[in-house]
N, CA, C and O atoms as a GROMACS GRO file, in nm:
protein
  424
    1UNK      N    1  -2.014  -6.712  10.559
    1UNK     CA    2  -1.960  -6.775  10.678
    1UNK      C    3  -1.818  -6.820  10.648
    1UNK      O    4  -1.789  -6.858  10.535
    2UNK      N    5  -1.743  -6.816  10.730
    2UNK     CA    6  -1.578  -6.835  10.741
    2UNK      C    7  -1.566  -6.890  10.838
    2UNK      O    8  -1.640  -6.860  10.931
    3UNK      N    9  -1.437  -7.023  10.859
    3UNK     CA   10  -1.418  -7.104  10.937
    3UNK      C   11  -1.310  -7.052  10.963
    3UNK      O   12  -1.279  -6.970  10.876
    4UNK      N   13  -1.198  -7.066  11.086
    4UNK     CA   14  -1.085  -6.990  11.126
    4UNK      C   15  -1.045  -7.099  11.229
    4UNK      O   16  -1.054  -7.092  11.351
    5UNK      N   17  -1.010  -7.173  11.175
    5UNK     CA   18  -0.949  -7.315  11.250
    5UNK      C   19  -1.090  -7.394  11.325
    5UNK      O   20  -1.168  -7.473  11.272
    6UNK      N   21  -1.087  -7.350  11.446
    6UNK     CA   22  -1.278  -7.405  11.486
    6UNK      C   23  -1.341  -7.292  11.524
    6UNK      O   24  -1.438  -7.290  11.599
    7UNK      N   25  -1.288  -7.195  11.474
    7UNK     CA   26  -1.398  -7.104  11.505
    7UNK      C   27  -1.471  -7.073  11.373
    7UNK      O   28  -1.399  -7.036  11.281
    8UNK      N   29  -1.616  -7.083  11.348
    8UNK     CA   30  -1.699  -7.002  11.272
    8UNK      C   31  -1.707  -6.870  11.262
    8UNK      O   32  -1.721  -6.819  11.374
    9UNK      N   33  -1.706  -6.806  11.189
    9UNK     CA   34  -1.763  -6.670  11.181
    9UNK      C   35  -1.879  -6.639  11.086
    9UNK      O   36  -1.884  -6.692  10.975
   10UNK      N   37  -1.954  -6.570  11.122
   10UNK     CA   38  -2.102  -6.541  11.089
   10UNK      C   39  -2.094  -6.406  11.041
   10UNK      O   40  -2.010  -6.346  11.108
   11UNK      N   41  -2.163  -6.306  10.923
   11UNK     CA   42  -2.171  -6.187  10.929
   11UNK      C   43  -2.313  -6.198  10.927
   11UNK      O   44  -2.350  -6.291  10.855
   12UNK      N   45  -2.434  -6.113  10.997
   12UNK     CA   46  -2.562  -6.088  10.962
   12UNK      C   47  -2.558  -5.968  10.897
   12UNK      O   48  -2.575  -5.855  10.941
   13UNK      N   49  -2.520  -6.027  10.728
   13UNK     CA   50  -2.536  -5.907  10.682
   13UNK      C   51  -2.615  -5.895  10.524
   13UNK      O   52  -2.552  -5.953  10.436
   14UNK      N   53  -2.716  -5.843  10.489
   14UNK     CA   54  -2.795  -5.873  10.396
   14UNK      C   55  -2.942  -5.812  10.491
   14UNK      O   56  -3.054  -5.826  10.440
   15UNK      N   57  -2.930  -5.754  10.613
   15UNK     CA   58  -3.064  -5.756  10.690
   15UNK      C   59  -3.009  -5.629  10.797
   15UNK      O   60  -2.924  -5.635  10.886
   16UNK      N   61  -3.081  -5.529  10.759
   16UNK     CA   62  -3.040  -5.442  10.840
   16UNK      C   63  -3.101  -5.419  10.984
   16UNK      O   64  -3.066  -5.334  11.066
   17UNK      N   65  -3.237  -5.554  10.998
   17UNK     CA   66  -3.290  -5.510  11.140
   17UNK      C   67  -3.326  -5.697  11.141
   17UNK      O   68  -3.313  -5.766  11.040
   18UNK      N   69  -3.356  -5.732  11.232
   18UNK     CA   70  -3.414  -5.893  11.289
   18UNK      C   71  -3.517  -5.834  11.381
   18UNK      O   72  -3.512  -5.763  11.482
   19UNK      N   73  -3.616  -5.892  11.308
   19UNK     CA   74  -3.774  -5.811  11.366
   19UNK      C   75  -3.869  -5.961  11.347
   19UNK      O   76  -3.838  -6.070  11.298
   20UNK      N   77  -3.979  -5.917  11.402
   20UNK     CA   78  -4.063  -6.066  11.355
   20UNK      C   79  -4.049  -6.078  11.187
   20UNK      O   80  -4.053  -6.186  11.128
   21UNK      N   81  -4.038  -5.992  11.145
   21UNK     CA   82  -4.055  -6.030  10.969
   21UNK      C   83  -4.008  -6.102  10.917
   21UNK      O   84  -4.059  -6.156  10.818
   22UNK      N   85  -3.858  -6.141  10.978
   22UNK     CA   86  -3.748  -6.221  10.899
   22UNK      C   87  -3.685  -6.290  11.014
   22UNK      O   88  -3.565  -6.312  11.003
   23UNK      N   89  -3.760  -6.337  11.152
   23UNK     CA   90  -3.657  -6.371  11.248
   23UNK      C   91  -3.616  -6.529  11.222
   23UNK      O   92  -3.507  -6.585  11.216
   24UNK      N   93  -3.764  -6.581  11.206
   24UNK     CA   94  -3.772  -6.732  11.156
   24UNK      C   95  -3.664  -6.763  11.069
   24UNK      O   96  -3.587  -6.855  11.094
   25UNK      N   97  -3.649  -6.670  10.935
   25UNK     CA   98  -3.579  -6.739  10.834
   25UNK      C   99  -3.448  -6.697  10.857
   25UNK      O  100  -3.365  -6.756  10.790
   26UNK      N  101  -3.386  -6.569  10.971
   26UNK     CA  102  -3.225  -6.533  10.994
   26UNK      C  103  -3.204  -6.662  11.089
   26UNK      O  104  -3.095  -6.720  11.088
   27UNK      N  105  -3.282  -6.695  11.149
   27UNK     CA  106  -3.240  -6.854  11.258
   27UNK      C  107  -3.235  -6.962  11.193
   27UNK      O  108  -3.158  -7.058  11.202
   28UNK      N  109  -3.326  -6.942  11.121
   28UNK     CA  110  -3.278  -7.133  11.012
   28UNK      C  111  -3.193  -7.103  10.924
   28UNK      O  112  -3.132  -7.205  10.893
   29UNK      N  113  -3.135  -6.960  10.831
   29UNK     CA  114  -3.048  -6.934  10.761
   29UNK      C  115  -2.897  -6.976  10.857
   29UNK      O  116  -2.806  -7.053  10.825
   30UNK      N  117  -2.913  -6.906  10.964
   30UNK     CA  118  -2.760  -6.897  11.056
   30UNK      C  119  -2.709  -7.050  11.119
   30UNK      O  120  -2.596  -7.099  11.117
   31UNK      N  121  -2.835  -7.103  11.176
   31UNK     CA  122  -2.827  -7.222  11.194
   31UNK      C  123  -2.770  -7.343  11.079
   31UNK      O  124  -2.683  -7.430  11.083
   32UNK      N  125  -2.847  -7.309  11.002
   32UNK     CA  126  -2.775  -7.373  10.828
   32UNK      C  127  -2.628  -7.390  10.840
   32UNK      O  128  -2.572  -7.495  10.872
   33UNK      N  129  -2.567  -7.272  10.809
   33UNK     CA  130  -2.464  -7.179  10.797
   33UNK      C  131  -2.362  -7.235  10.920
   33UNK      O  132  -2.256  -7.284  10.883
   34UNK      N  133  -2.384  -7.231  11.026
   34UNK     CA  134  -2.278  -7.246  11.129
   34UNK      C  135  -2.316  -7.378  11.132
   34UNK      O  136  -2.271  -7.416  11.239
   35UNK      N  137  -2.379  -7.482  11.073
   35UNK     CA  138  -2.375  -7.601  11.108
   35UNK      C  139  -2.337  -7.659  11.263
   35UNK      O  140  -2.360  -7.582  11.356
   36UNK      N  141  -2.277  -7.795  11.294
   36UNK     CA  142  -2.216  -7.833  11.381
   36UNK      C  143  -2.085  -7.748  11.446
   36UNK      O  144  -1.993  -7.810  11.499
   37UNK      N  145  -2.084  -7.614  11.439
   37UNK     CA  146  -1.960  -7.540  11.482
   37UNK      C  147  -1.978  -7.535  11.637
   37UNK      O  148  -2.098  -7.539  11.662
   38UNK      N  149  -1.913  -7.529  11.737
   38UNK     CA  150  -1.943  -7.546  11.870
   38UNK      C  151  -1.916  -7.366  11.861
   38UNK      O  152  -2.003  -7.284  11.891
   39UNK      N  153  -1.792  -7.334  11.818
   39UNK     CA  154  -1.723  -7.224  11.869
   39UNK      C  155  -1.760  -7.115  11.759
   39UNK      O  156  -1.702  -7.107  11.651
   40UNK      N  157  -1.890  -7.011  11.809
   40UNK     CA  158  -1.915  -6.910  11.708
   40UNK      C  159  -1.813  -6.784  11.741
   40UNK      O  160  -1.724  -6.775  11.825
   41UNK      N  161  -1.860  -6.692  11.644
   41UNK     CA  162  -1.850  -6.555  11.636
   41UNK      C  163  -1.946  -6.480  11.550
   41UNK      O  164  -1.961  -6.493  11.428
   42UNK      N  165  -2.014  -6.392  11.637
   42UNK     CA  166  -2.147  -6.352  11.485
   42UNK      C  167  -2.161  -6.215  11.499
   42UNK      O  168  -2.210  -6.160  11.597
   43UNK      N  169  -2.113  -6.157  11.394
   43UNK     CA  170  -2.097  -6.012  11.396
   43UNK      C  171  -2.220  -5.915  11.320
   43UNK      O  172  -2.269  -5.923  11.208
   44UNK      N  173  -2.238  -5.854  11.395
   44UNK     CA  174  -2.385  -5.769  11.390
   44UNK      C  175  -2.378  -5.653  11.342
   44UNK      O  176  -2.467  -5.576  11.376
   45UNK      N  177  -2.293  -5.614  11.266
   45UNK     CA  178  -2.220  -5.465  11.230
   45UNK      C  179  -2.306  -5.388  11.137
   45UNK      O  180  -2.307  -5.267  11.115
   46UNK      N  181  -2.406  -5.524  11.067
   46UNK     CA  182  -2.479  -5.446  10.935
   46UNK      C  183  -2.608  -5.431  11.025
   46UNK      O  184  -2.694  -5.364  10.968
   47UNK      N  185  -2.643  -5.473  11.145
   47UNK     CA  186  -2.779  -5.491  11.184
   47UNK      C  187  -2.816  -5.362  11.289
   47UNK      O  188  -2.758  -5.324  11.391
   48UNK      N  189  -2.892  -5.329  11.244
   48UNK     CA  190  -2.924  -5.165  11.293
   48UNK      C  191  -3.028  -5.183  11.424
   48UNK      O  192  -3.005  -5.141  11.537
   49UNK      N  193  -3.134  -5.248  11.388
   49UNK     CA  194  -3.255  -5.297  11.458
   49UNK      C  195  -3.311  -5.449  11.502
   49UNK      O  196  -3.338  -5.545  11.429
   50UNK      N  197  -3.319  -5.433  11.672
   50UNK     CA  198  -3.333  -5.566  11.700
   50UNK      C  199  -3.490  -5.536  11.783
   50UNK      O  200  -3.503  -5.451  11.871
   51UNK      N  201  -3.596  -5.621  11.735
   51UNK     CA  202  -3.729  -5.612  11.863
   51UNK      C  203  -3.699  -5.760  11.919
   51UNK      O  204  -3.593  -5.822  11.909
   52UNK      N  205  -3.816  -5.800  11.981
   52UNK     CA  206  -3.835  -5.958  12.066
   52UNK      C  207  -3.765  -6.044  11.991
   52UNK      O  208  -3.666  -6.104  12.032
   53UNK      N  209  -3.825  -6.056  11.848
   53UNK     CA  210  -3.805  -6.189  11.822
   53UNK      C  211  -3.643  -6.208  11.769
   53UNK      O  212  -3.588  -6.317  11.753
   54UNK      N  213  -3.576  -6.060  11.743
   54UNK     CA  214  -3.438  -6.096  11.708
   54UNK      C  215  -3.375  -6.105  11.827
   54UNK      O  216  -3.266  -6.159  11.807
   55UNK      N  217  -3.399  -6.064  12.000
   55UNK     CA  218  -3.346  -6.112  12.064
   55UNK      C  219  -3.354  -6.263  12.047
   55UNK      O  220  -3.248  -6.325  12.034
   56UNK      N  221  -3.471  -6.328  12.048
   56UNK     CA  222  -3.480  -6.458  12.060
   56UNK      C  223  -3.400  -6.534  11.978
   56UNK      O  224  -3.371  -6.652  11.997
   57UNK      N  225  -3.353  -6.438  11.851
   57UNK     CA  226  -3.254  -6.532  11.740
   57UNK      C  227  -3.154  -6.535  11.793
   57UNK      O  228  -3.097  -6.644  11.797
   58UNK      N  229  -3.099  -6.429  11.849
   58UNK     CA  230  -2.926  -6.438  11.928
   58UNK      C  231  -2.930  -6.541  12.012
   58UNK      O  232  -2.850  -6.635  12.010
   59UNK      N  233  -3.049  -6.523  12.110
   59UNK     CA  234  -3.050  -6.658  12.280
   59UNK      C  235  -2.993  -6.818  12.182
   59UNK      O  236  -2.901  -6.896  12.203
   60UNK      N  237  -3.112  -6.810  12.064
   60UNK     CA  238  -3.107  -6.907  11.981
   60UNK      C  239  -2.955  -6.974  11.969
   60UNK      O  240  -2.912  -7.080  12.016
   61UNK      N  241  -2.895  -6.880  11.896
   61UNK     CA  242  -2.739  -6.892  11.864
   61UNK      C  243  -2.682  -6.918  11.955
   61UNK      O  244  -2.601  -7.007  11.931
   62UNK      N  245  -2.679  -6.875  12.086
   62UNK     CA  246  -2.600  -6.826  12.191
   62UNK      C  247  -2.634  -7.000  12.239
   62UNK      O  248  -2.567  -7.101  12.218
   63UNK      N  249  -2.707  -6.990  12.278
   63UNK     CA  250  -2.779  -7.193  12.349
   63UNK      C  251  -2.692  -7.244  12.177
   63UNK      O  252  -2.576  -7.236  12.138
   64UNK      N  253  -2.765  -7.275  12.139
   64UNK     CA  254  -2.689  -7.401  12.018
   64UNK      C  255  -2.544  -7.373  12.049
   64UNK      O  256  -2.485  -7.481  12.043
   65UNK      N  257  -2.499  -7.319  12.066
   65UNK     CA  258  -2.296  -7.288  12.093
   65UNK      C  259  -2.289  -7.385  12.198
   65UNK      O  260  -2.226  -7.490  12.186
   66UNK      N  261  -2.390  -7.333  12.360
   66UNK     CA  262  -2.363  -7.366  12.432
   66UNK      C  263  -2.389  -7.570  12.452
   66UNK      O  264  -2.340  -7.653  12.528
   67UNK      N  265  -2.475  -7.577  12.358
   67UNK     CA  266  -2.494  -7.701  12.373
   67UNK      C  267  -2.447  -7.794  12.309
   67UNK      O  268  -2.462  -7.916  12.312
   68UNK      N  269  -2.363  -7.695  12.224
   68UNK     CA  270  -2.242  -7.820  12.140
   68UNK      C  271  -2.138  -7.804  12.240
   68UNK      O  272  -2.023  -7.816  12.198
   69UNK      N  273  -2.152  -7.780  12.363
   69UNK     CA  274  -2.012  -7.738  12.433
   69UNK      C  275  -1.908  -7.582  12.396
   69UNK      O  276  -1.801  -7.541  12.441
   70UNK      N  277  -1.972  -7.547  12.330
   70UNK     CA  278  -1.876  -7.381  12.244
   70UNK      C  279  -1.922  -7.282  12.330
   70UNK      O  280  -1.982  -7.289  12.437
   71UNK      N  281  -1.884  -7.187  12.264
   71UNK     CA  282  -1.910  -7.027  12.285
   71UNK      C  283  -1.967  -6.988  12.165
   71UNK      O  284  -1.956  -7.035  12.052
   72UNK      N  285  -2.062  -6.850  12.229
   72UNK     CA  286  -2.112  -6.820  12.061
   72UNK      C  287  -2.036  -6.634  12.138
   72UNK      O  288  -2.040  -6.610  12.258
   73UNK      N  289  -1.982  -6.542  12.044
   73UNK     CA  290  -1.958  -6.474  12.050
   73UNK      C  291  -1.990  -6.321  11.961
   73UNK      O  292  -2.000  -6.331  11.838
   74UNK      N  293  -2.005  -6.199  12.020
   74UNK     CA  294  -2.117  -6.135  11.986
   74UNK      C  295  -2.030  -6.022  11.900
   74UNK      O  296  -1.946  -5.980  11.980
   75UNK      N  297  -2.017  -5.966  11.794
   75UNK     CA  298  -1.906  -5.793  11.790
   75UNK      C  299  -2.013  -5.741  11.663
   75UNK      O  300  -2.122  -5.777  11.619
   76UNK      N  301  -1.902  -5.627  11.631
   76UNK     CA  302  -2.011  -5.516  11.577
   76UNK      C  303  -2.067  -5.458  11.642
   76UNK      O  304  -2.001  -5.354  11.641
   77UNK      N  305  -2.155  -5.440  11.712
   77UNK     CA  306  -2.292  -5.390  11.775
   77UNK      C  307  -2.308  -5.283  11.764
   77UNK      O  308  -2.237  -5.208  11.830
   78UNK      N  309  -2.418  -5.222  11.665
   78UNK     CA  310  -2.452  -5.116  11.651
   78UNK      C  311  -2.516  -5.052  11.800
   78UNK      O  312  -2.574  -5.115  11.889
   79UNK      N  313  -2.487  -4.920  11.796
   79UNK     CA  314  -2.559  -4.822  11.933
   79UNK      C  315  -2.724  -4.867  11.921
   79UNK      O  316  -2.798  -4.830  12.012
   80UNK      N  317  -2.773  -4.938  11.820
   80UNK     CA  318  -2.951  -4.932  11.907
   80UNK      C  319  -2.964  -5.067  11.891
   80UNK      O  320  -3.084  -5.093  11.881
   81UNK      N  321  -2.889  -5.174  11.884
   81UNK     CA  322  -2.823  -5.331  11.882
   81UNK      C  323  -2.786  -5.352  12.045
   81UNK      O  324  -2.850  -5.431  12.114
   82UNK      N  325  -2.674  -5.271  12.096
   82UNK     CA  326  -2.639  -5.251  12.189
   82UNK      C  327  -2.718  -5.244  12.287
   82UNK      O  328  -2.730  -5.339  12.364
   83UNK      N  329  -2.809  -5.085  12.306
   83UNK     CA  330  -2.900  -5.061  12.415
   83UNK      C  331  -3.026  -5.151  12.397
   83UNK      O  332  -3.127  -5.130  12.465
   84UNK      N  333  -3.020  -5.243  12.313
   84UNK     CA  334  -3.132  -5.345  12.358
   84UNK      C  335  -3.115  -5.455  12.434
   84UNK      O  336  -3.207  -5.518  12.487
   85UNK      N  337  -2.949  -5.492  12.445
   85UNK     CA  338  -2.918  -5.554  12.510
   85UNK      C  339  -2.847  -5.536  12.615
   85UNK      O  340  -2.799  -5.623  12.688
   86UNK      N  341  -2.838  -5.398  12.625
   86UNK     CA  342  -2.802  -5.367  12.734
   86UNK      C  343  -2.947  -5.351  12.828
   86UNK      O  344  -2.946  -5.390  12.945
   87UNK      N  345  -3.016  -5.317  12.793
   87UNK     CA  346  -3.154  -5.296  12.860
   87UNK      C  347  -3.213  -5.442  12.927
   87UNK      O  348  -3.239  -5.454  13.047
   88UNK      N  349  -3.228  -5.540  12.836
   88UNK     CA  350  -3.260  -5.667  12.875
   88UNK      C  351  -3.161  -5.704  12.965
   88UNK      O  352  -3.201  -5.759  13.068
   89UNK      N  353  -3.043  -5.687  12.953
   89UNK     CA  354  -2.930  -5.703  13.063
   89UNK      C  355  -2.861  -5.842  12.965
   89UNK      O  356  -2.797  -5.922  13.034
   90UNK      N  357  -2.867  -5.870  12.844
   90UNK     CA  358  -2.788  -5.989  12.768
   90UNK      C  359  -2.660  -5.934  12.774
   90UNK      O  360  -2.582  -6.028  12.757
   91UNK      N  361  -2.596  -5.825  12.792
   91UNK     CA  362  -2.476  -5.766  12.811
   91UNK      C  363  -2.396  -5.816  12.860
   91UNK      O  364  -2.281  -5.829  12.817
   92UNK      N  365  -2.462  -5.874  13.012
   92UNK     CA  366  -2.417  -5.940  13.105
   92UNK      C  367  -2.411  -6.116  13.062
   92UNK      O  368  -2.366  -6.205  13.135
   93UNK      N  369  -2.441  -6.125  12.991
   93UNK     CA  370  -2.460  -6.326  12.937
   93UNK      C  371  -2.366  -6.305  12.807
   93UNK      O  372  -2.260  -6.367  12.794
   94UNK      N  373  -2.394  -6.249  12.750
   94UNK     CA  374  -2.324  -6.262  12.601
   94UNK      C  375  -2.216  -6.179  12.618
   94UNK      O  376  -2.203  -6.085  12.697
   95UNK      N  377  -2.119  -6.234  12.517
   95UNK     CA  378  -1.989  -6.248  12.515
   95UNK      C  379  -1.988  -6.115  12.406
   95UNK      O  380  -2.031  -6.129  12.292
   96UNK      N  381  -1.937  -5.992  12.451
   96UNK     CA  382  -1.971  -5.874  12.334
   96UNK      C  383  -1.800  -5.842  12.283
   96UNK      O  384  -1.698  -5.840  12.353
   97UNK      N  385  -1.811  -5.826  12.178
   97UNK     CA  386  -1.646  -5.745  12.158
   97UNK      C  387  -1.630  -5.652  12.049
   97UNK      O  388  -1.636  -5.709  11.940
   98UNK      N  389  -1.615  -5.556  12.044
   98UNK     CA  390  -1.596  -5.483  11.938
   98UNK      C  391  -1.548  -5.521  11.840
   98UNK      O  392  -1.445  -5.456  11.856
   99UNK      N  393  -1.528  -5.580  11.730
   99UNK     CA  394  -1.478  -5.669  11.653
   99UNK      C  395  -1.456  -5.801  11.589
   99UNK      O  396  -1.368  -5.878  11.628
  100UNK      N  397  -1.519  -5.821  11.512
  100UNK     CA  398  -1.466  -5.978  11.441
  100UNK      C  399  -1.317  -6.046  11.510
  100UNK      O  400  -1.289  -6.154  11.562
  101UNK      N  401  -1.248  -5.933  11.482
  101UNK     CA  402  -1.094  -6.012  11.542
  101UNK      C  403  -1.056  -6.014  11.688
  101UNK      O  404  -1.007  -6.109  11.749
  102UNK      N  405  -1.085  -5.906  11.729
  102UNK     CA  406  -1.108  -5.916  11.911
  102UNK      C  407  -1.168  -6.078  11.918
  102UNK      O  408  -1.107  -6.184  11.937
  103UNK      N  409  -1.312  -6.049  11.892
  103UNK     CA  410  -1.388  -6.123  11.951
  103UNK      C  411  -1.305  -6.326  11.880
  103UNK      O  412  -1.300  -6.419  11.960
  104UNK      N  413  -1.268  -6.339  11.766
  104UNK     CA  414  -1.207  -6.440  11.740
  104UNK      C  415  -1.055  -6.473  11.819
  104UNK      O  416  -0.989  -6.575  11.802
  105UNK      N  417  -1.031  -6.396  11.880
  105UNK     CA  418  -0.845  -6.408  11.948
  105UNK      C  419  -0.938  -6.480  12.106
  105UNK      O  420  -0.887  -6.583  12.148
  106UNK      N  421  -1.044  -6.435  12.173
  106UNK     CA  422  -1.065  -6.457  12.244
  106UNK      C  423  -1.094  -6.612  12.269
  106UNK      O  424  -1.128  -6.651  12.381
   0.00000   0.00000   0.00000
């Protein structure tokens, strides 16, 4: 994790999918990690595979931003990362950007 004035940055990287197997411990790991940061960025570039419960880790992230008053912000997104959230329609809620640095200028 990297701080960039108040913005956090997050890599999920060490986990190539967020599945029930490991969703519990990528949400209390990330949560750890971004501490009190209002203003995320969490880049998904290494994460190949998302089912239910790793959506539920992003909503996770995405609410804690929102309820410190922040943004949580989404880049990387692998093509089967993507069409899961494009399917659920989070496309439309979350803040997506191709990039760590895109998504931090924003």
């Amino acid at each position: 994790m990297i701080r960039d004035g108040g913005v956090a940055r997050l890599s999920l990287s060490g986990c190539d999918a967020i599945d029930c197997a490991n969703a519990a411990e990528v949400k209390a790991e990330a949560l750890r990690l971004l501490g009190g940061a209002p203003d995320v960025v969490i880049d998904l570039s290494c994460v190949d595979y998302l089912d239910s419960a790793g959506v539920g880790v992003l909503v996770g992230l995405f609410k804690n931003a929102r309820l410190r008053g922040g943004r949580a912000r989404f880049c990387g997104l692998t093509p089967g990362v993507r069409s899961v959230l494009e399917i659920i329609q989070l496309d439309r809620i979350f803040e997506i950007y191709d990039d760590v640095e895109a998504a931090a200028r924003s």
